[in-house]
C-alpha positions as CSV (number, residue, x, y, z in Angstrom):
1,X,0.0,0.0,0.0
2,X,1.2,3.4,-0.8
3,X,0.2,7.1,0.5
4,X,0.5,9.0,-3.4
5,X,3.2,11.4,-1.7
6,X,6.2,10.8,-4.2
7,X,9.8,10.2,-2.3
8,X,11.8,11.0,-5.5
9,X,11.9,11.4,-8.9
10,X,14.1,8.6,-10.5
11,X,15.5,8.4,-13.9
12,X,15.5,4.9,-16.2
13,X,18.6,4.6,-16.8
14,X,18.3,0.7,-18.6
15,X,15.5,-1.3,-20.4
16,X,15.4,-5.2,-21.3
17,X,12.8,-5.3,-23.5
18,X,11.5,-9.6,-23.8
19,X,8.7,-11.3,-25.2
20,X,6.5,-11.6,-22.4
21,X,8.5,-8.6,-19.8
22,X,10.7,-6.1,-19.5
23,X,13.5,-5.7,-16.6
24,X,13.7,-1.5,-16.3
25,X,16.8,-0.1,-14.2
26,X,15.7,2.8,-11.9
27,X,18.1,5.4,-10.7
28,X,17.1,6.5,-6.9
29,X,19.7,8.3,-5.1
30,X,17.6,9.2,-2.7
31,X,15.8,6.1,-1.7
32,X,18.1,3.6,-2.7
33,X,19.7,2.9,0.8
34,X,16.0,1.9,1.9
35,X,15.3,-0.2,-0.7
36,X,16.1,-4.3,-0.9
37,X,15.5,-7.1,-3.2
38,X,11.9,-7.7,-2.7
39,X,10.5,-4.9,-1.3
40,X,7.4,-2.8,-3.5
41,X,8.3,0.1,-5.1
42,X,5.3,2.3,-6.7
43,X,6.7,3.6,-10.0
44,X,4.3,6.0,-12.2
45,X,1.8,4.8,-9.5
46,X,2.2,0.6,-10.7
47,X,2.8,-1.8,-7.8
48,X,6.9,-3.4,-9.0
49,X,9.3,-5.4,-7.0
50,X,12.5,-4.8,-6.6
51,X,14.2,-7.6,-7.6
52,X,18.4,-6.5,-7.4
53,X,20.0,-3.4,-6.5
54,X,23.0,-1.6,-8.7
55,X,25.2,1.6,-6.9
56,X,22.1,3.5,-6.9
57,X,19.7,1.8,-8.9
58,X,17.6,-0.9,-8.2
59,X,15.9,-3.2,-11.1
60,X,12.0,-4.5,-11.6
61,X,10.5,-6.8,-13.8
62,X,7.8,-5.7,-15.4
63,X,5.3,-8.4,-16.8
64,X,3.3,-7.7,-20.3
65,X,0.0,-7.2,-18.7
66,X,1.2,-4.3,-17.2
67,X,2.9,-2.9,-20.4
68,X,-0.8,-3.2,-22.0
69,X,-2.7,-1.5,-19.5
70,X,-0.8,0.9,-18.0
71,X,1.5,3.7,-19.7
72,X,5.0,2.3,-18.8
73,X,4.9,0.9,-22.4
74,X,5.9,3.7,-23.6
75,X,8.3,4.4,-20.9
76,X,12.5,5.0,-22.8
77,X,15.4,5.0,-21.4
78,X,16.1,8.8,-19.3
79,X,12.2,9.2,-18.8
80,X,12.0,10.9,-15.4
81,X,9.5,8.4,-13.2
82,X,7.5,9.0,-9.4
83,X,8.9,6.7,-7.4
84,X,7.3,6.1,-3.2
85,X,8.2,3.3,-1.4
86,X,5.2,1.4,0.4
87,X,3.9,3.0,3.5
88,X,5.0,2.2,6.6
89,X,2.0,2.6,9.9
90,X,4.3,3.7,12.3
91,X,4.5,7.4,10.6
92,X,2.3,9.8,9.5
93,X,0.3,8.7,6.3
94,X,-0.5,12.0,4.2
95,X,-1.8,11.8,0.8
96,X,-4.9,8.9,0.7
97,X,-4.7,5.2,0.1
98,X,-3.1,4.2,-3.0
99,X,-3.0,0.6,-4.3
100,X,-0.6,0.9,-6.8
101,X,-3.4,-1.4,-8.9
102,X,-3.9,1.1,-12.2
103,X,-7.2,1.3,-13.0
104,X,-6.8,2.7,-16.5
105,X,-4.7,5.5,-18.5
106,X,-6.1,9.1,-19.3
107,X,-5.0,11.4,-21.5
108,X,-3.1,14.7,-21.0
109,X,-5.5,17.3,-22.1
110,X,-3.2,20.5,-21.4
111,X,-0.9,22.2,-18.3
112,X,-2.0,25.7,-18.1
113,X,0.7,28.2,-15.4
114,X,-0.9,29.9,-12.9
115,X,0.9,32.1,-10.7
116,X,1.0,30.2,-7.8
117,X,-0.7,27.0,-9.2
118,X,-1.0,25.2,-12.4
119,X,-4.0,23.5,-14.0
120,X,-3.7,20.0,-15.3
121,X,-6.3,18.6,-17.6
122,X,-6.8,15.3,-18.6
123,X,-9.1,13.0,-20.5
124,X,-10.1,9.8,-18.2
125,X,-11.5,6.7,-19.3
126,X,-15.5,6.9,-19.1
127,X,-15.9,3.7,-17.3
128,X,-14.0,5.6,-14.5
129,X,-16.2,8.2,-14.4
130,X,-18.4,7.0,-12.5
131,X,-15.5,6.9,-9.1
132,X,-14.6,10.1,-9.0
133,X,-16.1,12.7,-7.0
134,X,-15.3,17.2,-7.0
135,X,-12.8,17.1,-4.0
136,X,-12.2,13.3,-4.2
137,X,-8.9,11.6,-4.4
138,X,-7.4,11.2,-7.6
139,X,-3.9,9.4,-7.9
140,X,-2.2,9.9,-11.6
141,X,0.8,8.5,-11.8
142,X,0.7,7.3,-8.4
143,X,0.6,11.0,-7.3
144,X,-2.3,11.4,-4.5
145,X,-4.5,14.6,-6.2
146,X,-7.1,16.3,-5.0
147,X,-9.8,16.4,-7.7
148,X,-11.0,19.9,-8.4
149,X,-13.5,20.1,-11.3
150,X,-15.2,17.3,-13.2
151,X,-16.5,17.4,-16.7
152,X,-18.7,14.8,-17.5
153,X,-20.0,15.9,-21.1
154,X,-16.0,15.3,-22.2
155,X,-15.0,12.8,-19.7
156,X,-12.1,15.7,-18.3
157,X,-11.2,16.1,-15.1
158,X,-8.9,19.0,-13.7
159,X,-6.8,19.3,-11.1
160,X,-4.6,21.7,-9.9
161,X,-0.7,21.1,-9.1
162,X,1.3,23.7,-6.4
163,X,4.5,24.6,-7.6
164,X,5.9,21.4,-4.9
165,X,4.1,18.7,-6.8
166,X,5.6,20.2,-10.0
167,X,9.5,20.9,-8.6
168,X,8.9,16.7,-6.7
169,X,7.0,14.7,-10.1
170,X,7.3,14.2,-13.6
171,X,4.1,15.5,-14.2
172,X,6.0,19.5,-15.2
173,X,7.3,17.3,-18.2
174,X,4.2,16.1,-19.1
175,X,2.5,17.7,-22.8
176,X,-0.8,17.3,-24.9
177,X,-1.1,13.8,-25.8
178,X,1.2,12.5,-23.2
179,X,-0.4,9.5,-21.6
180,X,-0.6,9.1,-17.7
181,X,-1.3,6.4,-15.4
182,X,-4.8,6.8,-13.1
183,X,-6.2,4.9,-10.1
184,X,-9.5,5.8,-8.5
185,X,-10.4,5.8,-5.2
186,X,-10.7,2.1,-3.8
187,X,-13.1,3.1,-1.6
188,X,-15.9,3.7,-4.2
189,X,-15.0,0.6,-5.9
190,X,-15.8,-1.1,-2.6
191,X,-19.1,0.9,-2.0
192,X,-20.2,0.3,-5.4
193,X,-19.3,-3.8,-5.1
194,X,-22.1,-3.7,-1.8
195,X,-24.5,-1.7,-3.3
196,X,-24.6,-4.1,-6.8
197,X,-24.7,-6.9,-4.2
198,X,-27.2,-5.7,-1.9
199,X,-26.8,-5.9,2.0
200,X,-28.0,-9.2,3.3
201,X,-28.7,-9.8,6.6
């Protein structure tokens, strides 16, 4: 389980491309020293597993389901990724529960400059719709968001990044077109499971 609040910004620095996976090298600096061979690693907001460290880079295989459903397909070598390490209950736990279980990929409609924010539009998937709520939890690219305007004629949803999220993620490098990574809130997958299945006594 993961909290959305990023720890670092790592770089790929290597990818093994197979038939059925793909082994990418991860730079960390930062959070190298507390990662070992097995532990989870959120990366662009997918659930990996360390599976050998390097100096300061640790490696994950990444299986082809994931390639096909989440944006890390289209990861190349240098791409700047989020990287948080799973959360630990003995210290604060900021951000909202994050699964690192992508639910789909939206598109990036635009990122508009403000003065002491910036707007961030994206195109979600309409089946998603349906779990996301004005002032809900939003992760996108395993970033915990706060969700600040919904457009459900266009399937958009906005949200707006301080100038911390922007300096911490890779989302300042992200452009029209780009492709980004979204889970929901599990919460209203959960809520909407009981109320399909009725409540029995």
């Amino acid at each position: 389980m993961f909290t959305g609040l990023i720890g670092e910004l790592g770089k790929v620095v290597d990818i093994e491309r197979g038939i059925e996976s793909a082994i990418f090298t991860i730079q960390a600096p930062e959070l190298i020293s507390q990662i070992k061979p097995g532990d989870s690693v959120s990366l662009n907001g997918v659930c990996l597993t360390a599976t050998s460290i390097k100096d300061k880079a640790f490696c994950a295989d990444v299986m082809v389901q994931t390639l096909k459903l989440t944006s890390l397909a289209g990861i190349e070598i240098g791409s700047p990724v989020n990287l948080e390490l799973a959360a630990q209950l003995d210290a604060r736990m900021g951000g909202h529960i994050v699964q690192g279980h992508v639910d789909g990929v939206a598109t990036v409609v635009g990122l508009v400059p403000g003065e002491k924010w910036a707007r961030f539009d994206i195109t979600i998937p309409q089946e998603l719709g349906r779990y996301i709520v004005n002032q809900g939890s939003i992760a996108l690219d395993g970033i915990s968001l706060t969700v600040g305007e919904i457009n459900d004629d266009n399937n958009q949803v906005t949200v707006w990044l301080i100038p911390e999220t922007l300096e911490r993620t890779n989302l300042s490098t992200k452009k029209a077109g780009d492709i980004i990574n979204v889970e929901v809130d599990v919460l209203a997958k959960y809520v909407e499971r009981l109320i399909s299945k009725g409540v029995k006594n």
